[in-house]
Backbone as CSV, one residue per row, in Angstrom:
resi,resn,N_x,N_y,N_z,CA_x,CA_y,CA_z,C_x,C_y,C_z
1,UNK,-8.515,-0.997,22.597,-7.589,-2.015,22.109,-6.186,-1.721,22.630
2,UNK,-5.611,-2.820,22.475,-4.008,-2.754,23.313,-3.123,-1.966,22.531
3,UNK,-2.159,-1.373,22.704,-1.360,-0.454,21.418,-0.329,-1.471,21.587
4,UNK,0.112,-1.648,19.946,1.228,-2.596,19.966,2.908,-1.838,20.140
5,UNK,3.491,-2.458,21.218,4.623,-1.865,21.545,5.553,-1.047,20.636
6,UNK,5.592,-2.356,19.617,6.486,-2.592,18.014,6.229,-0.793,17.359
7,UNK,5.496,-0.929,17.350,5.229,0.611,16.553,4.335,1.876,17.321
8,UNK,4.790,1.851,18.293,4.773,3.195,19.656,5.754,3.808,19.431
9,UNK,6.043,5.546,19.405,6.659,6.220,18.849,7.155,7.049,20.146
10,UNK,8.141,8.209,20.269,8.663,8.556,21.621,7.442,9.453,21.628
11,UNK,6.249,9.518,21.135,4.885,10.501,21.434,4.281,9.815,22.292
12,UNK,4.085,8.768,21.672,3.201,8.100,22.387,3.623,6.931,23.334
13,UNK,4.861,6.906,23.961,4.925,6.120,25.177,4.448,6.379,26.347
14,UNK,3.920,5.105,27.206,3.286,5.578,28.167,1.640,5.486,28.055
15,UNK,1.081,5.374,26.604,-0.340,5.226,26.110,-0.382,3.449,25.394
16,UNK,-1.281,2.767,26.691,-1.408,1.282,26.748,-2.544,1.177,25.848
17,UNK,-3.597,1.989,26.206,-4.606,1.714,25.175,-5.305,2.700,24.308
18,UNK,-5.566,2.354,23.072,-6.281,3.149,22.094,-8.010,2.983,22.061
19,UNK,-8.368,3.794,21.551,-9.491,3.563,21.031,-9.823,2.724,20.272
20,UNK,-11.017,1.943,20.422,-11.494,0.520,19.806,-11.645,1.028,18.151
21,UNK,-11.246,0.017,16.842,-11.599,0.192,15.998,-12.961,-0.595,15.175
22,UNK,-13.421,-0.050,14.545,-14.670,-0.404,13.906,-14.926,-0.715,12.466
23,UNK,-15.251,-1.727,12.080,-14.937,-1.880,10.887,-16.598,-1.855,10.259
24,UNK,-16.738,-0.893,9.351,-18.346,-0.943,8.927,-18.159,-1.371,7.257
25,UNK,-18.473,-2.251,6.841,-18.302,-2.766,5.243,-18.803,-1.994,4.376
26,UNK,-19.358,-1.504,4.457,-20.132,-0.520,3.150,-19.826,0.452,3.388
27,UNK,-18.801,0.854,4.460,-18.404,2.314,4.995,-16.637,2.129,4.550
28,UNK,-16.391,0.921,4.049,-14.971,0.815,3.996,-13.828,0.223,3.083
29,UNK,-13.114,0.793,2.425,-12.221,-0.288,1.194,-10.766,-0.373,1.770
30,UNK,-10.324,-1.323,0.716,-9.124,-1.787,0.612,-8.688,-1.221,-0.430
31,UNK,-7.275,-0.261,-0.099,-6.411,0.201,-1.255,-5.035,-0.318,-1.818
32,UNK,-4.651,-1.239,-2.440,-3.550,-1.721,-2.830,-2.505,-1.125,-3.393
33,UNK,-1.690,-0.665,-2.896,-0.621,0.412,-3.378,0.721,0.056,-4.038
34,UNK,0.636,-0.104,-5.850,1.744,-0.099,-6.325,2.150,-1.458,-6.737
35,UNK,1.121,-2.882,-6.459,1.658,-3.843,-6.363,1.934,-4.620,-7.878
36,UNK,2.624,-4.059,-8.527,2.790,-3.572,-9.957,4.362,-4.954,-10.408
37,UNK,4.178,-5.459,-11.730,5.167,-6.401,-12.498,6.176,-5.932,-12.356
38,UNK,6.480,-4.227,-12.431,7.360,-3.649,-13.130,8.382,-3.326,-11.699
39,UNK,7.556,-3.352,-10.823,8.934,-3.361,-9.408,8.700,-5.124,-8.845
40,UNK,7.448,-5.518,-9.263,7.808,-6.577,-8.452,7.872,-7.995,-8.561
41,UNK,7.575,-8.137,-9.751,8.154,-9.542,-10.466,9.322,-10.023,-10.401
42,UNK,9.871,-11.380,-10.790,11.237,-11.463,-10.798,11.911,-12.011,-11.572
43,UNK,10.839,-11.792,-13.069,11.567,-11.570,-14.573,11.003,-10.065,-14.644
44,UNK,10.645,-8.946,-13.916,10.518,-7.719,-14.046,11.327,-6.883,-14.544
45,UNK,10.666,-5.645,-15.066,12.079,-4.559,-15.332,13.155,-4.458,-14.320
46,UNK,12.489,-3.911,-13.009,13.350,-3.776,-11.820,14.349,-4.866,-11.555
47,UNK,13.707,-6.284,-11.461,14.715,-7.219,-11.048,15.881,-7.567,-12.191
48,UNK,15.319,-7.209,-13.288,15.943,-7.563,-14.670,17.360,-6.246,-14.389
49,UNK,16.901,-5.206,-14.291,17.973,-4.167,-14.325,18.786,-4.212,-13.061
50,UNK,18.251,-4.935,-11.948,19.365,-5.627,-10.849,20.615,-6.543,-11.012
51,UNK,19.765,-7.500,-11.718,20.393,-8.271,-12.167,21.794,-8.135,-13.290
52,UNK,21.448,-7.043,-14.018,22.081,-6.247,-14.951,23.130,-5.567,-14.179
53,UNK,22.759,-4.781,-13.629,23.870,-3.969,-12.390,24.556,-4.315,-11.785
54,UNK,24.847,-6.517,-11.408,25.216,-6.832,-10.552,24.816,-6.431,-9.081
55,UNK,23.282,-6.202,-8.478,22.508,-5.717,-7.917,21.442,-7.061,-6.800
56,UNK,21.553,-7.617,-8.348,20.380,-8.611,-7.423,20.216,-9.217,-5.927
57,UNK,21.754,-9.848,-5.255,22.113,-10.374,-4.252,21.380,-9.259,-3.338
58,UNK,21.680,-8.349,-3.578,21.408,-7.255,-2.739,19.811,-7.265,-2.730
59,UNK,19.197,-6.939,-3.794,17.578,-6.930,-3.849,17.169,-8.082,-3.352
60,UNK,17.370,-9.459,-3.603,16.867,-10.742,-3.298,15.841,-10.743,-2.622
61,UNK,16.192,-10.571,-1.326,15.512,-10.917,0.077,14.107,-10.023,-0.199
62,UNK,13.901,-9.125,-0.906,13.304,-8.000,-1.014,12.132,-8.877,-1.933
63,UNK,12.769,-9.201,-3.170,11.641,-10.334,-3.815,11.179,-11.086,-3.107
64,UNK,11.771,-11.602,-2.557,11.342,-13.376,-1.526,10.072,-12.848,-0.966
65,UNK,10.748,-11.781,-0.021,9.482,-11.207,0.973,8.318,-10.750,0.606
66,UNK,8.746,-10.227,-0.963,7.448,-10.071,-1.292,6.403,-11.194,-2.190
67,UNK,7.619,-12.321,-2.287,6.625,-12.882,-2.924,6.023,-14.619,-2.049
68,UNK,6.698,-14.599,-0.382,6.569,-15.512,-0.123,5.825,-14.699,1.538
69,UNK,5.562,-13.895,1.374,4.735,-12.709,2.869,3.479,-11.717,1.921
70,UNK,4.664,-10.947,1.411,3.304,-9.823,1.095,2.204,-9.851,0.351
71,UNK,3.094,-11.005,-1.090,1.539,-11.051,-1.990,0.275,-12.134,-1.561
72,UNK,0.904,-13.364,-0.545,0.093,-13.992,0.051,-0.821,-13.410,0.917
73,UNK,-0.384,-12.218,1.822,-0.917,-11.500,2.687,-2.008,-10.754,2.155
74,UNK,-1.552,-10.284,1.089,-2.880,-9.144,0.317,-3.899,-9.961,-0.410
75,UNK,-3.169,-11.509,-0.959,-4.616,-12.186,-1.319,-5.820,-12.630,-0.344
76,UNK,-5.191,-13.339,0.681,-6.267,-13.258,2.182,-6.804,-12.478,2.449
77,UNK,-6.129,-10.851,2.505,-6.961,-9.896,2.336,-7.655,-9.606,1.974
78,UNK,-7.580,-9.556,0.416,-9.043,-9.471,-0.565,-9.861,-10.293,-0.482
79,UNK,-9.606,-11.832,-0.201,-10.797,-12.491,-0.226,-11.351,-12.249,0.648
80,UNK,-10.824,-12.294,2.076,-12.032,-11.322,3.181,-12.981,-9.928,2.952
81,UNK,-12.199,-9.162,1.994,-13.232,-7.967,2.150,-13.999,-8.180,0.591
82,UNK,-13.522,-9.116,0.192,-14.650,-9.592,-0.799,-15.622,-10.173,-0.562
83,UNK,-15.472,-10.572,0.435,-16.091,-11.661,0.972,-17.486,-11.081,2.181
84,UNK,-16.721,-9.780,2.258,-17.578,-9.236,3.392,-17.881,-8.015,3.156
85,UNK,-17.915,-7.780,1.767,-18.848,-6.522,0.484,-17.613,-5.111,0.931
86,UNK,-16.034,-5.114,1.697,-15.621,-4.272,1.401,-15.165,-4.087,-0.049
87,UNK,-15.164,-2.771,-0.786,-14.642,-2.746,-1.655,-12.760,-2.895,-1.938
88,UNK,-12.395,-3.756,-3.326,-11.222,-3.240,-3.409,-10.897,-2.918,-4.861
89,UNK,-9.822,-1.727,-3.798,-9.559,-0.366,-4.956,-7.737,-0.565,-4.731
90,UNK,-7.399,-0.248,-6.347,-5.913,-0.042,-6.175,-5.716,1.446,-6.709
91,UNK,-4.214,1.462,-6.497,-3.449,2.816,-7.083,-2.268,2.204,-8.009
92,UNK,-1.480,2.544,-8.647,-0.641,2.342,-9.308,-0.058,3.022,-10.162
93,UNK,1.423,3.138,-10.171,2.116,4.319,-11.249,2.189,3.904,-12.558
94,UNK,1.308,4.592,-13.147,1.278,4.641,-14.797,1.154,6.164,-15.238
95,UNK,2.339,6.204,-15.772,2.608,7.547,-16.794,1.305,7.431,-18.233
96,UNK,0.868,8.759,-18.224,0.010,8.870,-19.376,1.005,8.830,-21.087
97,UNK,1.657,9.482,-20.258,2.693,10.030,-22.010,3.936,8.498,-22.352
98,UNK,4.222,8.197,-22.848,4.864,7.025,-23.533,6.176,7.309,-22.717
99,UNK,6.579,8.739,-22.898,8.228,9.436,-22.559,8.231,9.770,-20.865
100,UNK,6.771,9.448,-20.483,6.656,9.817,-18.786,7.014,12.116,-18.668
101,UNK,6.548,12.504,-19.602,6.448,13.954,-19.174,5.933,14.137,-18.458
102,UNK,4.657,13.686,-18.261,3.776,13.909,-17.282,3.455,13.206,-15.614
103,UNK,5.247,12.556,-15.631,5.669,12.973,-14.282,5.791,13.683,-13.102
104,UNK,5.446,13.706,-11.894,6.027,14.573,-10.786,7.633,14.563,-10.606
105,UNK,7.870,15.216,-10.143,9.358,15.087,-9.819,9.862,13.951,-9.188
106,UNK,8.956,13.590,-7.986,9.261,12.580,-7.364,9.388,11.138,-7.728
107,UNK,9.081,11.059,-8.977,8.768,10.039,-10.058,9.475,9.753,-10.821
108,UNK,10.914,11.121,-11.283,11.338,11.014,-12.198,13.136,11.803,-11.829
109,UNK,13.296,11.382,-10.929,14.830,11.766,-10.447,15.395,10.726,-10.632
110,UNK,17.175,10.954,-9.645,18.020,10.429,-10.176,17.880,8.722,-9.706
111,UNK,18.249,7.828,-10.306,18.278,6.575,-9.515,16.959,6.089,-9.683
112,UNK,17.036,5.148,-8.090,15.701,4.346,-8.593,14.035,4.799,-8.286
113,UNK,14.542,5.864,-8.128,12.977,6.751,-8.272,12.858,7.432,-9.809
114,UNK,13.785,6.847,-10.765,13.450,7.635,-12.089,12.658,6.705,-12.534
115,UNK,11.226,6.178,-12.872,10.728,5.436,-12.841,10.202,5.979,-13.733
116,UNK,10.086,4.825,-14.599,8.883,5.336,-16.237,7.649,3.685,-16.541
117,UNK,6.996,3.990,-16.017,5.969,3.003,-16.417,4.385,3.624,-17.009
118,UNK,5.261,3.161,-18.492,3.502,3.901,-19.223,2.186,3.159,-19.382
119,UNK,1.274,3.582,-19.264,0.245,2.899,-18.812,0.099,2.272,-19.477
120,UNK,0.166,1.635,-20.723,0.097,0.290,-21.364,0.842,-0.802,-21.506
121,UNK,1.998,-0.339,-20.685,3.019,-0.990,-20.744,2.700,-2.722,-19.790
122,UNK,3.239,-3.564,-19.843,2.756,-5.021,-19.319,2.981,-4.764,-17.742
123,UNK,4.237,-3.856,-17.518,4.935,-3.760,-16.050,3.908,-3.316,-15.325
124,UNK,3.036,-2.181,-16.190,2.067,-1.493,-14.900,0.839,-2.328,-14.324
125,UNK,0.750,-3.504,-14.902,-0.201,-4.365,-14.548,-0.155,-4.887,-13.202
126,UNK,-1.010,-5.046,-12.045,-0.573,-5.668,-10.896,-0.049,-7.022,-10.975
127,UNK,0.231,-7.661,-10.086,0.730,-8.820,-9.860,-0.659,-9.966,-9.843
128,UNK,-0.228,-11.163,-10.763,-1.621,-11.806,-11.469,-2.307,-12.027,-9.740
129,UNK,-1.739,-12.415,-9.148,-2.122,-13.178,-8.166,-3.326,-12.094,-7.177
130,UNK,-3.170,-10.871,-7.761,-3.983,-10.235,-6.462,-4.180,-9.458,-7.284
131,UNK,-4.493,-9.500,-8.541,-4.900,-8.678,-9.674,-6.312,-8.098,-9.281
132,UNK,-6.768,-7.006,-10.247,-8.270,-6.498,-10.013,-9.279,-6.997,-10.341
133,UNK,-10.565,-7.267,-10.226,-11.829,-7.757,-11.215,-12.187,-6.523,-11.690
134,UNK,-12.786,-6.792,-12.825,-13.742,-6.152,-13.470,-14.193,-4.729,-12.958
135,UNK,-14.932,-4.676,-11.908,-16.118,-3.890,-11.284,-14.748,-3.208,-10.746
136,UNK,-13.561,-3.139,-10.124,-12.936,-3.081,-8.924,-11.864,-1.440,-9.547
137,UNK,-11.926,-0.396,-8.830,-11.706,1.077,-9.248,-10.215,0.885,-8.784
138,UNK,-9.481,1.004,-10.534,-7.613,1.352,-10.588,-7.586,2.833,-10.495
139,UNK,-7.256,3.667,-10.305,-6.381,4.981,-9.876,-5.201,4.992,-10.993
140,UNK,-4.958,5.848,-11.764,-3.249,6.039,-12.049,-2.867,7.102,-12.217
141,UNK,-1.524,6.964,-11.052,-0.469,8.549,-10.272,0.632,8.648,-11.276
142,UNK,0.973,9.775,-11.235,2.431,10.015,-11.576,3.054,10.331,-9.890
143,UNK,2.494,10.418,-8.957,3.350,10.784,-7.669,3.386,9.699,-6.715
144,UNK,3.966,9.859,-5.830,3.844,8.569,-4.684,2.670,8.554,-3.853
145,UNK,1.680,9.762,-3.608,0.647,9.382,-3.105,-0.357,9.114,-3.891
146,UNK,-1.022,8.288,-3.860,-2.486,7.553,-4.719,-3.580,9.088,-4.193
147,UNK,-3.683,9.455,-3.358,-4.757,10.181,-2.317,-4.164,11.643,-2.830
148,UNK,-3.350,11.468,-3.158,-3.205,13.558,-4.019,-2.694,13.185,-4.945
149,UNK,-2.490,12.495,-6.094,-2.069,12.423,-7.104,-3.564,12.131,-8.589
150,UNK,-4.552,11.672,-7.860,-5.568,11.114,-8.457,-6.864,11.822,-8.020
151,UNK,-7.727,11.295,-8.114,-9.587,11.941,-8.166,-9.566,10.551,-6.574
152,UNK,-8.826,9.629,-6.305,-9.439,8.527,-4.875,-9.855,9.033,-4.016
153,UNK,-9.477,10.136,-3.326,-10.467,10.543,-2.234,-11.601,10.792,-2.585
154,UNK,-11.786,11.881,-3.806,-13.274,12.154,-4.294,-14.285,10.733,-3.988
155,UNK,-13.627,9.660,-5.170,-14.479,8.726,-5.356,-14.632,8.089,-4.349
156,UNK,-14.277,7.849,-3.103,-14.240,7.357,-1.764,-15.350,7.654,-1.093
157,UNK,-15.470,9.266,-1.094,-16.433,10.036,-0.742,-17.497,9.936,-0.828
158,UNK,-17.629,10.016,-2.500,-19.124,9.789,-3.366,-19.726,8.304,-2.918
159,UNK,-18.775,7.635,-2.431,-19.151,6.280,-2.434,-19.458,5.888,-0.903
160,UNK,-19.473,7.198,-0.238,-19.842,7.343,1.442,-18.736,5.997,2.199
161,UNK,-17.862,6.378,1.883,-16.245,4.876,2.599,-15.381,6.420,3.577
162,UNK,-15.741,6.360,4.716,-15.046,6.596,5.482,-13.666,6.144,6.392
163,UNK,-13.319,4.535,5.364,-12.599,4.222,6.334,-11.572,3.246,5.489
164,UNK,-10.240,3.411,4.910,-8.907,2.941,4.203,-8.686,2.453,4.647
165,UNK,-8.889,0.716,4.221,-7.380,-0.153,4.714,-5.876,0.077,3.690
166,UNK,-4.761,-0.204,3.852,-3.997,0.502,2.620,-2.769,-0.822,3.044
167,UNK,-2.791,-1.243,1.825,-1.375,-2.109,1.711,-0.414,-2.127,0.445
168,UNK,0.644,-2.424,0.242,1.303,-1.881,-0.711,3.001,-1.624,-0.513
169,UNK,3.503,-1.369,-1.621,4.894,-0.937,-1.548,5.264,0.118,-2.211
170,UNK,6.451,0.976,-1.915,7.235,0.567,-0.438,6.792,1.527,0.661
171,UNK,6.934,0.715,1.614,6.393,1.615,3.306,6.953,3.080,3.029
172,UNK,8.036,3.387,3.053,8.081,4.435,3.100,8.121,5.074,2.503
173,UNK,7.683,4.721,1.265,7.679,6.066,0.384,6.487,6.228,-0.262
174,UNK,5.799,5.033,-1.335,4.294,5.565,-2.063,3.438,5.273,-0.558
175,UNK,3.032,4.394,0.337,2.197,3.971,1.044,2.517,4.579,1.889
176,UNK,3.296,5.470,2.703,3.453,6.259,4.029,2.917,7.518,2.858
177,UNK,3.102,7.956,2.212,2.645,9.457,1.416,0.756,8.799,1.034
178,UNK,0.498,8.033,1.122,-0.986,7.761,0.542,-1.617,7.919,1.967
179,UNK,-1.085,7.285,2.790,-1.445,7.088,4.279,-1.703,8.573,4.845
180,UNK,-0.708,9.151,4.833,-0.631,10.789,5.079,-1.854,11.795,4.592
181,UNK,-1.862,11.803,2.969,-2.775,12.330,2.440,-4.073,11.877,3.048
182,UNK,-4.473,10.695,2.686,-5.684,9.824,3.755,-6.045,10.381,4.921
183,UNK,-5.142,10.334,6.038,-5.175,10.803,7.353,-5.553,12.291,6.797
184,UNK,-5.213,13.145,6.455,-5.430,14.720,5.751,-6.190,14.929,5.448
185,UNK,-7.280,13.720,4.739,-8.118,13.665,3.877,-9.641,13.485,4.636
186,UNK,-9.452,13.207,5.987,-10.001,13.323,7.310,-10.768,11.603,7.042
187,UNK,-10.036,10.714,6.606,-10.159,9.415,6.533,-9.840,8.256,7.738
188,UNK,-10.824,7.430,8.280,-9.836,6.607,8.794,-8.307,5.705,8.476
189,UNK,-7.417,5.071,8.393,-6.731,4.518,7.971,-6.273,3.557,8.562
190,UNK,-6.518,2.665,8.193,-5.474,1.231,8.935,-4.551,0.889,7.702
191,UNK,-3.408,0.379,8.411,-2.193,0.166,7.306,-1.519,-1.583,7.938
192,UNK,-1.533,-1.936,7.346,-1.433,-3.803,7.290,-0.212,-4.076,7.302
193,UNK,0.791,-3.994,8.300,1.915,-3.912,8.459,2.708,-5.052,7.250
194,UNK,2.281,-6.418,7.458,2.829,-7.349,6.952,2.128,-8.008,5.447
195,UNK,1.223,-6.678,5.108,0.894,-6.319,3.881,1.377,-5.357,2.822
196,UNK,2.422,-5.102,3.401,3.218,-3.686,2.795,4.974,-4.340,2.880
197,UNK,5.867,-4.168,2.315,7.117,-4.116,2.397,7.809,-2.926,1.609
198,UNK,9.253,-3.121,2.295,10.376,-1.945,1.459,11.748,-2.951,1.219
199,UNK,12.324,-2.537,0.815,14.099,-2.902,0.194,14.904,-2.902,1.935
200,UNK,14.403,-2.171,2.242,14.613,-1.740,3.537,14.054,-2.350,4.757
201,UNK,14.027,-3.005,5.229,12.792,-3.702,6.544,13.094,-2.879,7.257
202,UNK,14.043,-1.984,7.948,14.765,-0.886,9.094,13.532,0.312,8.607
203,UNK,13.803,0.221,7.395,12.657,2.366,7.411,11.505,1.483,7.209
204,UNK,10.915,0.084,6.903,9.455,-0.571,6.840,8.839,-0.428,8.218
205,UNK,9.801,-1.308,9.234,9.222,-0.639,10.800,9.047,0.868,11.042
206,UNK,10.531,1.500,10.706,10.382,2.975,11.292,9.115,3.435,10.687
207,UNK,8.798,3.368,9.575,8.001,4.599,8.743,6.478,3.681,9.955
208,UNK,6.244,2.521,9.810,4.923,2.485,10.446,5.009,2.990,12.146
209,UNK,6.042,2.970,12.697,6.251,3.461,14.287,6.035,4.934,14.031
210,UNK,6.328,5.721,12.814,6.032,6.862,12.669,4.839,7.382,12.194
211,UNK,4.077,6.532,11.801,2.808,6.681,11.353,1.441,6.437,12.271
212,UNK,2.169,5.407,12.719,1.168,4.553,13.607,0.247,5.552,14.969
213,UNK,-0.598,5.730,14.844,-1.566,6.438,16.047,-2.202,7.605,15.046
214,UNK,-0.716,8.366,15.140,-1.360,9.714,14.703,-2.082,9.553,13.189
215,UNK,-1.881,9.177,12.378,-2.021,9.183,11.001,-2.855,7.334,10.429
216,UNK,-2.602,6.681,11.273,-2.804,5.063,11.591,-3.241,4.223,12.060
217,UNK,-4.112,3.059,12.285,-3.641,1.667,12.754,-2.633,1.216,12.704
218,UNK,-2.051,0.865,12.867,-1.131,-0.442,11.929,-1.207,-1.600,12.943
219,UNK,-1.835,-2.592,11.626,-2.085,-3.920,12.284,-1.372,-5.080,11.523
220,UNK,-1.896,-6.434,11.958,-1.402,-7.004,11.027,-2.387,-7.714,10.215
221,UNK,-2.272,-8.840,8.940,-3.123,-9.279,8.338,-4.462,-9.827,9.214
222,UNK,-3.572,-10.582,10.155,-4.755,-11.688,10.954,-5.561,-10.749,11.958
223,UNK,-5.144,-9.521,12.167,-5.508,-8.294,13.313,-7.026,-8.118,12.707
224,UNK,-6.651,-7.227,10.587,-7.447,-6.660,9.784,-8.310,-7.159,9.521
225,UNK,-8.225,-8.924,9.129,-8.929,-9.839,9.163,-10.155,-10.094,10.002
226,UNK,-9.150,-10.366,11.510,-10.634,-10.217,12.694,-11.613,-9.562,13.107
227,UNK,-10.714,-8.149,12.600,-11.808,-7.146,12.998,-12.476,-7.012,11.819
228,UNK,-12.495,-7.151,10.488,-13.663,-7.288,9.360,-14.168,-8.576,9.743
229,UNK,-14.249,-9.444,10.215,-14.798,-10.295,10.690,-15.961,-10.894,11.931
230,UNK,-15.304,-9.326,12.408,-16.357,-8.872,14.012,-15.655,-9.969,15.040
231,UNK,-14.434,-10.362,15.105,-13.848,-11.445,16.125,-12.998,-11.085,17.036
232,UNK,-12.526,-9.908,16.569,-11.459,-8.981,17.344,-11.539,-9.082,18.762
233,UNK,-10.511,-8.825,19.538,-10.962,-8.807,21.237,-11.174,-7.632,21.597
């Protein structure tokens, strides 16, 4: 397959083509990372305490994108690998303890990584639109990676899935650390470029140009699509 320019890294310039990817359905899930009320609604805590801060102008674009690109993107998604017996599995930050003790650090510093969402709380619920069914395996981290924070690789394993699609927010921080662990985890990984966003679109490219080969795919929806589809070129 062609390597896409966009996210070629100073390693890998000079390398036109990759190795073909393979998509085997019963060998493979979809992991949804984080796509949670509580950062991403927009009567949410997060947007609510923007708004509060005199903040919002600034966040805006950040909602839009996610709610007029990313959450559309991840529903197409699912219905394809629903559609074509991949499984889908999310992750999501829910604190066990009410007070969030049972935080990582990375979870619970200064600013907007002090994040407290207890697992019963309404915020930790995904977003209705690309919500879970029934049958469909939630994860809940106190850290930014889903893949070392939880039992998901185990159950991945047991379930013979050699191969992560991963979409989610934000690029660079829970979904580049899930991606990582994954890749570590001696997993395939494809990461859905325009299935994932950050606050940031500048570190959303960088983090996938930095990910991308070594640790990655990164494709886009209609890419992930074709090739679960067997249409790919």
């Amino acid at each position: 397959m062609k390597a896409n320019p966009k996210y070629v890294s100073f390693y890998y310039q000079g390398i036109d083509e990759l190795p073909e990817i393979k998509i085997v359905p019963e060998k493979t899930a979809l992991l949804i990372v984080d796509m949670q009320k509580h950062f991403l609604a927009k009567d949410g805590y997060d947007a609510e305490l923007f708004r509060q801060m005199g903040e919002w102008d600034r966040w805006k674009h950040y909602f839009d994108y996610i709610e007029n690109v990313t959450i559309p993107n991840n529903k197409r998604l699912i219905e394809c690998c629903r559609k074509h017996g991949i499984e889908v599995t999310y992750g999501r930050i829910a604190s066990l303890k009410e007070n969030g003790a049972d935080r990582a650090r990375v979870q619970s510093t200064v600013g907007w990584n002090n994040i407290l969402v207890p697992i019963h709380s309404d915020g930790a619920a995904m977003m209705d639109e690309i919500a879970p069914e029934k049958d469909d395996i939630v994860v809940n981290k106190t850290t930014d990676s889903v893949s070392l924070g939880t039992n998901y690789s185990e159950l991945m394993r047991n379930m013979g899935i050699d191969t992560i699609i991963v979409t989610g927010v934000v690029t660079d921080q829970c979904v580049a650390g899930t991606v990582r662990v994954l890749a570590d985890h001696n997993f395939k990984v494809i990461c859905v470029e325009d299935c994932c966003a950050a606050p940031d679109m500048e570190l959303h490219h960088m983090e996938l140009k930095i990910m991308n080969i070594i640790y990655c795919n990164v494709l886009s929806t209609d890419e992930t699509i074709a090739l679960i589809e067997g249409r790919a070129e």
